[in-house]
C-alpha positions as CSV (number, residue, x, y, z in Angstrom):
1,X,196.3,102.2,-31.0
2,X,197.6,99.2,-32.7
3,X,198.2,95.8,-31.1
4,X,202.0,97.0,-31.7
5,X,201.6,99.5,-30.3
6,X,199.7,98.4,-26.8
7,X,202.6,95.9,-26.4
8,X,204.9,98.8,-26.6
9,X,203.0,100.8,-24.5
10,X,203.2,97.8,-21.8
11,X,206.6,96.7,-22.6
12,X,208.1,100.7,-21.6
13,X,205.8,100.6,-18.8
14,X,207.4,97.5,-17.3
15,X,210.8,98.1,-18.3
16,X,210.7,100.9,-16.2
17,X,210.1,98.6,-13.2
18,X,213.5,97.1,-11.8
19,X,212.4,94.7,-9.1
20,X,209.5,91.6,-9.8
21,X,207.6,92.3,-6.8
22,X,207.2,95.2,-8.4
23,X,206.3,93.9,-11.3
24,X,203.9,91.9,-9.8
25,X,202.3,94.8,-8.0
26,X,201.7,96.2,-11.4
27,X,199.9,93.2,-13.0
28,X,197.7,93.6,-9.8
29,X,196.9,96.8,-10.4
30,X,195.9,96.1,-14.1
31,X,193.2,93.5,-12.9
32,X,192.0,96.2,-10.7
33,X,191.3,98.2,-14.0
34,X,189.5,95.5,-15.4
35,X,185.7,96.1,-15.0
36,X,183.4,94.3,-13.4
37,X,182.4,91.3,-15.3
38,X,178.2,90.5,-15.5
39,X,177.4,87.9,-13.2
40,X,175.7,85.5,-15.5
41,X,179.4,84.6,-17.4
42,X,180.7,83.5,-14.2
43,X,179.5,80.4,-14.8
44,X,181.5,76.9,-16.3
45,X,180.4,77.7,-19.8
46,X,183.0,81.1,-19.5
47,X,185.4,79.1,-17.0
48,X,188.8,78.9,-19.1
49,X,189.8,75.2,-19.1
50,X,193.7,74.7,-18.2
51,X,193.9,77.5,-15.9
52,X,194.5,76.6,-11.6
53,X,192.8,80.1,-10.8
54,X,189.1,80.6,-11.7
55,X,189.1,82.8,-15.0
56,X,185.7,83.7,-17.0
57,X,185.9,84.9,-20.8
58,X,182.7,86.3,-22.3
59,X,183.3,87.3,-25.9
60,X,181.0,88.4,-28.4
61,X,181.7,89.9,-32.3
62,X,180.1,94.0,-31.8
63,X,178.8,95.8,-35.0
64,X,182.0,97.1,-36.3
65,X,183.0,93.4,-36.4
66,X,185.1,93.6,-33.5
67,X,186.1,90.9,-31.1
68,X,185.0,92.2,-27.4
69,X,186.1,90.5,-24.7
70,X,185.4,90.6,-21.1
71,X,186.9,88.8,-17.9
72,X,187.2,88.1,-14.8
73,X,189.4,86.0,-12.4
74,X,189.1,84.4,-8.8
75,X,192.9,85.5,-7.7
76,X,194.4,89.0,-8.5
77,X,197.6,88.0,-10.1
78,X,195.6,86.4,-12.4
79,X,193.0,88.7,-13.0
80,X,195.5,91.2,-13.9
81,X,197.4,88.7,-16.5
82,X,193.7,88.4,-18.9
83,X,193.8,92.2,-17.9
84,X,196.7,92.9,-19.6
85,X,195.8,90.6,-23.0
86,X,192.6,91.9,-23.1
87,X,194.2,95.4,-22.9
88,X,195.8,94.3,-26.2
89,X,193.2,92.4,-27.9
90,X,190.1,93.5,-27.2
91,X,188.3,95.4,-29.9
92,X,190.3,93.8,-33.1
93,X,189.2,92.2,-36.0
94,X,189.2,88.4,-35.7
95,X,191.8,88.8,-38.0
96,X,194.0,91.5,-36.0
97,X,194.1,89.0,-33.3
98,X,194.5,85.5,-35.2
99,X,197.7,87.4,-36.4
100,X,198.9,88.9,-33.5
101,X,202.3,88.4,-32.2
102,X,202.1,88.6,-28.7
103,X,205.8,89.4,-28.3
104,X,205.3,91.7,-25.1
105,X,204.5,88.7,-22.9
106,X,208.3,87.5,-23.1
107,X,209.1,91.0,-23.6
108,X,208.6,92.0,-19.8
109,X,209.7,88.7,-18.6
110,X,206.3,87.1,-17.7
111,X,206.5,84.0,-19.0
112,X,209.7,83.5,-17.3
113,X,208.6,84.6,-13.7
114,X,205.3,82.7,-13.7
115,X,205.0,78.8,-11.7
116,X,204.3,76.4,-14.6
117,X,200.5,76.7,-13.5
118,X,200.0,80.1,-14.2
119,X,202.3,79.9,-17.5
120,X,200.0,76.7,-18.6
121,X,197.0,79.1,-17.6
122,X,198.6,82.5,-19.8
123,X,198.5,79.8,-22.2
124,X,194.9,78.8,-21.9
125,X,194.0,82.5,-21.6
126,X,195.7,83.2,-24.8
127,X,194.4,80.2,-26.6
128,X,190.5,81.1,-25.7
129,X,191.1,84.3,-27.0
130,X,192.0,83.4,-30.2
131,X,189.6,80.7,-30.5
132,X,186.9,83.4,-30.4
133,X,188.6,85.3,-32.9
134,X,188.7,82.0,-35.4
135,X,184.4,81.4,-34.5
136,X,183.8,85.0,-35.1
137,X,185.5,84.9,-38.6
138,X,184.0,81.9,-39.4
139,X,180.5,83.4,-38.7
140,X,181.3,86.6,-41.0
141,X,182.7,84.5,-43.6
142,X,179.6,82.0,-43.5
143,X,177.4,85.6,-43.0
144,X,179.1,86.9,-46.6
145,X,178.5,83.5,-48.3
């Protein structure tokens, strides 16, 4: 699947929901999906800076030259937002993800229904992610030179 494709995916899942409680309930239960992250990147070299909430990105390059990521967060609305952009991200090219439009966070009204902490956090979250992606190409380019 695409990253056009996941946003789609989560956009007609939350389109179907009417009410933001409901809403929220939903990006709760995405964070619930989220497994388990490895102790030993819950530590403040994974902490995301900018965020209010404890969140912990681990991210490594795998041998098909995909970005992985893996997270984790102290609160569960949180946990569920990196839940949902890792659900769209993760496994992508660095390239895949430097490009990525990430339309679907506007799409289902999230960045309008968020205190300007957590939005400043989505930021943050969003930010890290793709400043993986821009290392990890860096390292294949410098690998190919």
């Amino acid at each position: 699947m695409t990253i056009e494709e996941k946003q789609r995916e989560i956009t007609d899942e939350f389109n179907e929901i009417d009410d933001w409680l409901d809403r929220y309930a939903a990006i709760i239960d995405a964070g619930q999906d989220l497994p388990e992250l490895d102790p030993k990147y819950k530590t403040p070299e994974y902490l995301i800076d900018g965020c209010q909430s404890s969140v912990w990105l681990h991210s490594y390059l795998d041998d098909n030259g995909h970005v992985r990521y893996e997270a984790d967060s102290n609160t569960s609305i949180v946990k569920g937002i990196i839940a949902l952009l890792v659900s769209v991200l993760d496994d992508r090219t660095p390239d895949e993800i430097i490009n990525a439009d990430l339309h679907f966070i506007n799409d289902i009204g999230l960045g309008d229904n968020l205190s300007p902490y957590r939005a400043n956090g989505l930021l943050a979250m969003l930010k890290q992610m793709k400043y993986y992606a821009v290392a990890f190409k860096g390292q294949q380019e410098k690998g190919q030179a």
